[in-house]
C-alpha positions in Angstrom: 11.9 -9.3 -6.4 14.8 -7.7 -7.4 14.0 -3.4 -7.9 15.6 -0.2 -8.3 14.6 1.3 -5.6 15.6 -1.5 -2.9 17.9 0.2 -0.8 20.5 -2.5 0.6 22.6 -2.4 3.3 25.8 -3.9 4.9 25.8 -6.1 7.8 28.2 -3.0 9.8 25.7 -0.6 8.7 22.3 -2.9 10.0 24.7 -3.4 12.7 25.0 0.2 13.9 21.3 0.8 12.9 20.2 -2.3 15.7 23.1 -1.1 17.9 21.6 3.2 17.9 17.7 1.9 18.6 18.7 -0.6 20.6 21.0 0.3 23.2 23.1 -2.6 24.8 21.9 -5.1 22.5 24.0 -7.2 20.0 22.3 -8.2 16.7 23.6 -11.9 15.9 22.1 -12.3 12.5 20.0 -10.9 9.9 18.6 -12.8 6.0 17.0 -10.4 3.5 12.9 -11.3 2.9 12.7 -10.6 -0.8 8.6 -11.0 -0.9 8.5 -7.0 -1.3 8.9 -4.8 -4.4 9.6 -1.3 -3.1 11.7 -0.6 0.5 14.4 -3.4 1.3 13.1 -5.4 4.7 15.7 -7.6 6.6 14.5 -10.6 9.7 17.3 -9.0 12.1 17.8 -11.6 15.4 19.2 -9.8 18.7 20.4 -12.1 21.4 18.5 -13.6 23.4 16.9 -14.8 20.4 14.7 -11.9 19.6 13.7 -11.6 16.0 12.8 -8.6 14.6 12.2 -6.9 11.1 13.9 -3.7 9.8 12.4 -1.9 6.6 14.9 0.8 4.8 13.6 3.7 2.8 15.2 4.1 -1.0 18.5 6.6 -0.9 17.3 9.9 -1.3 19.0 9.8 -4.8 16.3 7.0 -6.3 13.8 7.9 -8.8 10.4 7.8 -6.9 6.9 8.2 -8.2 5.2 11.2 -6.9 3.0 9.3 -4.7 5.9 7.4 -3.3 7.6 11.0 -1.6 8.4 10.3 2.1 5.7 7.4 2.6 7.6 5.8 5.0 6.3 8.3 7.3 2.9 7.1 6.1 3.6 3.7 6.8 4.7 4.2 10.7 1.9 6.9 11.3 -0.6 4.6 10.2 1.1 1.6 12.2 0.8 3.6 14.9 -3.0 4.4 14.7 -4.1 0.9 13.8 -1.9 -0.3 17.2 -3.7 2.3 18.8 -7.3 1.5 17.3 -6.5 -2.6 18.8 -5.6 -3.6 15.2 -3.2 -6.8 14.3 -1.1 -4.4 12.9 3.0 -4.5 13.6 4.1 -2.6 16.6 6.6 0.0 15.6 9.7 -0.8 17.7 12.4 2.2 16.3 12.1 4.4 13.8 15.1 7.1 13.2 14.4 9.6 9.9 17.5 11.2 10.9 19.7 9.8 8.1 23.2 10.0 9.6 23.9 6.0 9.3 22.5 4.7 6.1 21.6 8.2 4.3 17.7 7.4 4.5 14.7 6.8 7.0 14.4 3.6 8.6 12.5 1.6 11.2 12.2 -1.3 13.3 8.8 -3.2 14.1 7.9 -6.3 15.7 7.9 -9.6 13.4 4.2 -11.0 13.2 3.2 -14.5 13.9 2.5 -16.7 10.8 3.1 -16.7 7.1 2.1 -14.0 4.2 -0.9 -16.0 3.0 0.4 -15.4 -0.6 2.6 -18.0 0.6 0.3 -20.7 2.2 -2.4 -20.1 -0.2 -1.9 -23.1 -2.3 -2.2 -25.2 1.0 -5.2 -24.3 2.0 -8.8 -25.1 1.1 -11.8 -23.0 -0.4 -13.3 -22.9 2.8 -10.3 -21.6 4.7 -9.5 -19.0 2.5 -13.3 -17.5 2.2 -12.9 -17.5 6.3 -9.2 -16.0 5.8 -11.0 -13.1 3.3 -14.2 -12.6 6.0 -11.8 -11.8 9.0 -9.8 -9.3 6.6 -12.7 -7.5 5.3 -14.2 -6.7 9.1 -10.7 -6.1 10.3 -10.3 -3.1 7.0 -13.2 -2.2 8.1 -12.1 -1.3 11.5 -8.9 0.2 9.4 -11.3 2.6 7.8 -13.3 3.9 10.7 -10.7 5.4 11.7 -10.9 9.5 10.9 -8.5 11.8 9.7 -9.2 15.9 9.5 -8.1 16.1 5.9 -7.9 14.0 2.7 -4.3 13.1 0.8 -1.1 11.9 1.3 -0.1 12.0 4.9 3.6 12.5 4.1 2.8 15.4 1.9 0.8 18.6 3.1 0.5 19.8 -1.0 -1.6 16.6 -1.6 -3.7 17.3 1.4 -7.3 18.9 1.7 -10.5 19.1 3.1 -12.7 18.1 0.0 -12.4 14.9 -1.9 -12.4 15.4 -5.2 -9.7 17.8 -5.9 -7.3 16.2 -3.7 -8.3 12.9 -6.1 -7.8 15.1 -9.3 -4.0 16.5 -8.2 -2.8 12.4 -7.1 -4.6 11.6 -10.2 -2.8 14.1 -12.3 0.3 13.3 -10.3 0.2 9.9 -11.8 0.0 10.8 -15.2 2.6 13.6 -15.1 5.0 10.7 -13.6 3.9 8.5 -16.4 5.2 11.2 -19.4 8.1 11.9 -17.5 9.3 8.4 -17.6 7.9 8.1 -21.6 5.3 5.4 -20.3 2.7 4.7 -22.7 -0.3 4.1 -20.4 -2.5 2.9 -23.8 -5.5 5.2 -22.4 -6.6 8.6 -24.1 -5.6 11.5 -21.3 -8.1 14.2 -22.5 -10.9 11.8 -22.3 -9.9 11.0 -19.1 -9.9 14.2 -17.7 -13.3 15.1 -19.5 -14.7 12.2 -18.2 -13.6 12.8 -14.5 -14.7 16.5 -14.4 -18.4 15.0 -15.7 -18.0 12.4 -12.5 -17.6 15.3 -9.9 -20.7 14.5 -8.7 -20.1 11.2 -6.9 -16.9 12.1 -5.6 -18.6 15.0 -3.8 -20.6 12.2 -1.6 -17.3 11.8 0.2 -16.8 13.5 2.7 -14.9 11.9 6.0 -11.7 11.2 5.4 -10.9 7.7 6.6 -7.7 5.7 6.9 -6.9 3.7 4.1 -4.7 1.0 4.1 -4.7 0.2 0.2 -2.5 -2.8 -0.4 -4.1 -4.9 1.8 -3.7 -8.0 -0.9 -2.4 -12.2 0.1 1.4 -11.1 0.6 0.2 -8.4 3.3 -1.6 -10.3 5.2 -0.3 -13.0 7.5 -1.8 -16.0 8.8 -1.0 -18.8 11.5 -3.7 -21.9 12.1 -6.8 -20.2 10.1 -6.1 -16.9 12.1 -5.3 -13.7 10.5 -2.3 -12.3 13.0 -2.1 -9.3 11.2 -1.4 -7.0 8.9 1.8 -5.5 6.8 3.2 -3.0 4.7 1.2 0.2 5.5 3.5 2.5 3.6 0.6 3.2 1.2 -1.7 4.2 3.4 -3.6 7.4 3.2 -6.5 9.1 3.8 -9.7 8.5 1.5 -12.5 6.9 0.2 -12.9 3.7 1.7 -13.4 2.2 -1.5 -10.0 2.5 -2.6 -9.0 -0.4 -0.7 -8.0 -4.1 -2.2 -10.9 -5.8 -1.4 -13.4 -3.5 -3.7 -11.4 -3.6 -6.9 -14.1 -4.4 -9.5 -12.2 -6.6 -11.9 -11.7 -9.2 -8.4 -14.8 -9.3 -6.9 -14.7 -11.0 -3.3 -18.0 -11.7 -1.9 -16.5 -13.0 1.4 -14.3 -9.6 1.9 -17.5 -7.9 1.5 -19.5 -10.5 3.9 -16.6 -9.8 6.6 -17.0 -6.0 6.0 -20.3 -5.6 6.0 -21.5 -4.5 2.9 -23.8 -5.9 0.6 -24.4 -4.5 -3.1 -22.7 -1.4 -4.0 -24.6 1.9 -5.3 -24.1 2.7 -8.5 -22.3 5.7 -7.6 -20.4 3.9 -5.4 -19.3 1.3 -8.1 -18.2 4.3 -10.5 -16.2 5.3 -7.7 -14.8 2.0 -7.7 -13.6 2.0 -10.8 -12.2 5.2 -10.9 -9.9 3.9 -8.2 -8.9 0.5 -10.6 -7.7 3.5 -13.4 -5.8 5.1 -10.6 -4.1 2.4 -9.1 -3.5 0.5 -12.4 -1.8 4.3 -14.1 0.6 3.6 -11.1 0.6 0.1 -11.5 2.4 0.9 -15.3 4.9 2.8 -13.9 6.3 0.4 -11.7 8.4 -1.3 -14.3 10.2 1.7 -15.6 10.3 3.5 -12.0 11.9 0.2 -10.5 13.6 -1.5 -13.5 11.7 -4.9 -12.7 13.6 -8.1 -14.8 10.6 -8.3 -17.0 7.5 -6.4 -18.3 4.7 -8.4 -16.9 3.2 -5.9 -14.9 2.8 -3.5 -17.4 1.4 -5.4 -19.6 -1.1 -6.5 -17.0 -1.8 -3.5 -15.2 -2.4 -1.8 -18.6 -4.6 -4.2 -20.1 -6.7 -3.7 -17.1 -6.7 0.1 -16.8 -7.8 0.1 -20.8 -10.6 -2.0 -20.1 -11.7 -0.6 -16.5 -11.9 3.4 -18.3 -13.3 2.4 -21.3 -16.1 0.8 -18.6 -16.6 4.6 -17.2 -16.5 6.1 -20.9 -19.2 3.3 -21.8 -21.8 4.2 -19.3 -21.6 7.3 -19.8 
């Protein structure tokens, strides 16, 4: 997937990146994976045959979406707490946010076992992929018992507090100010939507431990070798929420066997609100992708905007 906001490098400057983290190696090759939409990832081999992967930030000069301000600091905090917790996540090998070779924050991490099941998907039968979706839904819910003393963005203290709902409100609001500053049409009425928030207080007020969210745990984050899950990618989204925010309780893809693996049966209704409210936000960000990152066609918007339309006008229905 070819984005703005990829940050590639040369094979001199990966070469001095391997060369300061890893001291008296020699890197002997590196190929570009291309499976991501947002950082720039390289498979980087050192001799002796070690293979490793290296993500790159976007140059400091690249038009980010609010929510999308230093999270590769996100991504190897929470790397470092699911490691820590016992969970397949990647173990972070080097990470240097000095920005004296490449002019932005990079990092190292060991390369998992396995494929992306996104890839292998199409190989394998019902029954492996409900077992595939059970073992991720108790491992995110290991991802989520683990605490945090605040809510927000963990890269950025002004999206940060210690109640729910107004740290919601400000990433929410974040989104849409990001949306008319790129001249996005997001084909939902914003008034409503903030009359129809304030009205849902309520339910976000029954939140009230922040918890470690991983929130892209979908096919192409999750790797797989002989029925196995061997871990799991991409943590630069993380942050600290609502449990329901993550992949496996979006309402418009309902997965019985994440929530079988997780441990939950029916949601409340309030809980299922919630859930929805989380579809609007990740689906206003969704819509921003193609104009933020310049993507080669307009399918995601179109998608992620048919879906936010339909998910709020759910909320404004029940109302």
């Amino acid at each position: 997937m070819k984005s703005l906001t990829k940050n590639e490098q040369s094979r001199e400057t990966i070469q001095r990146m391997a060369e300061y983290c890893f001291p008296g190696r020699n890197m002997t090759g590196y190929t570009e994976l291309t499976e991501g939409y947002f950082n720039v990832a390289y498979e980087v081999e050192l001799d002796k045959a070690e293979h490793i992967i290296l993500k790159v930030a976007p140059a400091p000069s690249a038009r980010v979406m609010t929510y999308e301000r230093n999270i590769m600091h996100s991504e190897v905090e929470a790397m470092k707490a699911a490691k820590a917790a016992g969970l397949p996540a990647p173990a972070v090998l080097a990470y240097d946010d000095s920005r004296t070779i490449c002019g932005s924050t990079y990092f190292f991490m060991e390369k998992l076992p396995g494929q992306s099941l996104n890839a292998i998907k199409s190989s394998l039968t019902e029954r492996e992929i409900a077992e595939i979706n059970r073992q991720v839904g108790f491992i995110n819910r290991k991802i989520n018992d683990i605490r945090y003393p605040c809510f927000g963005y963990p890269g950025q203290p002004e999206f940060q507090g210690d109640e729910w709902f107004p740290v919601f409100r400000k990433m929410l609001e974040a989104g849409v100010r990001d949306a008319e500053n790129g001249h996005v049409d997001v084909k939902i009425n914003i008034d409503r939507l903030w009359r129809v928030l304030e009205h849902d207080r309520p339910i976000f007020e029954e939140v009230t431990e922040p918890r470690l969210v991983h929130w892209d745990c979908w096919d192409g984050n999750i790797f797989v070798e002989n029925g196995r899950v061997t871990g799991i990618i991409d943590w630069e989204r993380s942050l600290w929420a609502d449990p329901l925010m993550e992949v496996g309780f979006r309402t418009y893809s309902h997965d019985t066997d994440f929530l079988a693996g997780y441990g939950i049966g029916e949601l409340t209704a309030n809980q299922q609100r919630r859930a929805l409210w989380y579809d609007v936000y990740l689906m206003l960000l969704a819509s921003l992708e193609c104009e933020y990152r310049q993507y080669e066609t307009m399918d995601m918007y179109e998608w992620s905007t048919g879906v936010l339309a339909r998910q709020f006008e759910k909320l404004v229905e029940a109302l």
